[in-house]
C-alpha positions as CSV (number, residue, x, y, z in Angstrom):
1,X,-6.6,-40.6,-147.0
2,X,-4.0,-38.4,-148.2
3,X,-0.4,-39.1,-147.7
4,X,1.6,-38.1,-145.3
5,X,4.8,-36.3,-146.6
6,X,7.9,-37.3,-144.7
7,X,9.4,-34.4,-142.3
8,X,12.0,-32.6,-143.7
9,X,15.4,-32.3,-141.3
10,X,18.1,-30.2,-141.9
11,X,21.4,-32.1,-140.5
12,X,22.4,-32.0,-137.2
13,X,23.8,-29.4,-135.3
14,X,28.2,-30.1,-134.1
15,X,27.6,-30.6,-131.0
16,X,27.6,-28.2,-128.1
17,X,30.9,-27.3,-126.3
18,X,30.4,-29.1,-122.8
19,X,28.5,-27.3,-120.1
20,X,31.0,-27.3,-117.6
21,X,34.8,-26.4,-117.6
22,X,35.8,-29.4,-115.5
23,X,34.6,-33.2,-114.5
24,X,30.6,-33.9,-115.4
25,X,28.7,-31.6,-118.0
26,X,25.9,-32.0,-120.7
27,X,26.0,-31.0,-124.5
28,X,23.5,-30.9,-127.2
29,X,22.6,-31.0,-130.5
30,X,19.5,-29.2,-132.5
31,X,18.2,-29.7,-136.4
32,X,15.8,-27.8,-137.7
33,X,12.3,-28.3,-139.2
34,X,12.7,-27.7,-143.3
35,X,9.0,-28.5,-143.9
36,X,5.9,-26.6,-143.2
37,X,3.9,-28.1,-140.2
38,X,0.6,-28.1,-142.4
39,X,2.1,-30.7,-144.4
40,X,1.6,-33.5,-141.9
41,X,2.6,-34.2,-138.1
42,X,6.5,-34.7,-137.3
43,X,7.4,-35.9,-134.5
44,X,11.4,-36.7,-135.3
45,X,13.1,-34.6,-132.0
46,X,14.8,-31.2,-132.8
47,X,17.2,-31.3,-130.4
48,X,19.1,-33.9,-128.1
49,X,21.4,-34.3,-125.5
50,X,23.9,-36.4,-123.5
51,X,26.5,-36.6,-121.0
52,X,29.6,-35.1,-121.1
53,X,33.1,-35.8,-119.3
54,X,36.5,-33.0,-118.7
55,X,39.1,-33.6,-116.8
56,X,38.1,-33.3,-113.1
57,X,37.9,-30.2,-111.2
58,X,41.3,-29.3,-109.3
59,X,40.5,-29.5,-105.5
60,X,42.5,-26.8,-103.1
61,X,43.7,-27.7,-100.2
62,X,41.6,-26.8,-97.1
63,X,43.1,-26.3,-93.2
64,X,41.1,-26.7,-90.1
65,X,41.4,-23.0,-87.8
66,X,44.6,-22.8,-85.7
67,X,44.5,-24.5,-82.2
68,X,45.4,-22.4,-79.2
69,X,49.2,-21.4,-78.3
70,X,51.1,-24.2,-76.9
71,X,52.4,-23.1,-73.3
72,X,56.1,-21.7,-73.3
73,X,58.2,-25.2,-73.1
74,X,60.0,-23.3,-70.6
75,X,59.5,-22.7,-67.0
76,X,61.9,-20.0,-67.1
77,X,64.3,-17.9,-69.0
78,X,63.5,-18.2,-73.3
79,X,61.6,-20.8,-75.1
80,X,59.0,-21.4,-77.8
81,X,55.2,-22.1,-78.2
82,X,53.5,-24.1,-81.1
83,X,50.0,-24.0,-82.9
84,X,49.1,-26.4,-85.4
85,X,46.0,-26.7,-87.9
86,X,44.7,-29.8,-89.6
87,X,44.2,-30.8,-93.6
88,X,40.8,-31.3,-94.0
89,X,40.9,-32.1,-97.4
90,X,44.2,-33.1,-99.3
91,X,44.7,-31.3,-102.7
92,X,43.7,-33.2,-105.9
93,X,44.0,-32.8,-110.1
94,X,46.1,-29.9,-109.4
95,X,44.5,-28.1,-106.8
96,X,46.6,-25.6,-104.4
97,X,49.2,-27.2,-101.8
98,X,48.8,-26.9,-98.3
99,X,50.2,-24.1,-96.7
100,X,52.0,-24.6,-93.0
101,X,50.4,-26.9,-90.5
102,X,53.0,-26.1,-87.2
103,X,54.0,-22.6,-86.2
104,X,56.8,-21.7,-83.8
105,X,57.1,-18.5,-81.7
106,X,59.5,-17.3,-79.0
107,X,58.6,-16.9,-75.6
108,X,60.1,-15.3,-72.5
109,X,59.1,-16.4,-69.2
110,X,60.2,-15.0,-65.9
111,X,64.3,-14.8,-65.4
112,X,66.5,-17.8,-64.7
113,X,68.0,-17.4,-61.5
114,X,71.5,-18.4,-61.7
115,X,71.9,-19.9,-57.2
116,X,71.1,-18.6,-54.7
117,X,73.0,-15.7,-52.9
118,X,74.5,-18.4,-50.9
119,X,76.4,-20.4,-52.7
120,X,77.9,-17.3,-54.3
121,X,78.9,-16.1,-50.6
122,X,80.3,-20.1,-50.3
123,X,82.2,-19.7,-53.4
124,X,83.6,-16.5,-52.3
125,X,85.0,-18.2,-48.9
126,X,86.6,-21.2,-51.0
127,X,89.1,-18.5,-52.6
């Protein structure tokens, strides 16, 4: 039987940047076959990988839609309404803040009425 010649590997590859820019990635590493295949089977791998870790992702802050107007707080004369929105997911690892959760707004309803016509005509009397 002849002899086998041992495979002939260049040296690993640095290995790869990671996949990702942030939290869970892969990298890898190659070498290179230096003899010729007729010289014998070589089964050594070429090219491996393995996990890689960043820093995790930033998460943004995310808001559930605006509710519906509040009613005026007012029955009469000027007041305000409010509309609030929920965090659905609280930023993280740098992510954007959450904007405003409560709006306010001015409403008018219908004009106060200051008495009635009679107490002014009463008043009027009492001088």
């Amino acid at each position: 039987l002849p002899d086998t010649i041992p495979c002939l590997l260049s040296p690993w590859s640095e290995w790869s940047d990671c996949s990702v820019t942030c939290g869970k990635g892969m990298r890898t590493r190659q070498r290179m076959l230096k003899s010729a295949a007729e010289l014998g089977d070589c089964n050594e791998e070429l090219e491996q990988a393995e996990k890689c870790m960043l820093p995790e992702c930033p998460i943004d802050c995310e808001l559930t839609e605006w509710s519906q107007w509040s009613e005026c707080n007012t029955s009469c004369g000027k007041g305000h309404m409010i509309r609030t929105r929920m965090i659905k997911i609280e930023p993280q690892f740098g992510g954007t803040a959450c904007p405003e959760t409560v709006q306010r707004t001015k409403c008018r309803v219908r004009k106060c009425l200051r008495g009635t016509g009679m107490e002014k005509r009463r008043w009027k009397e009492a001088r």
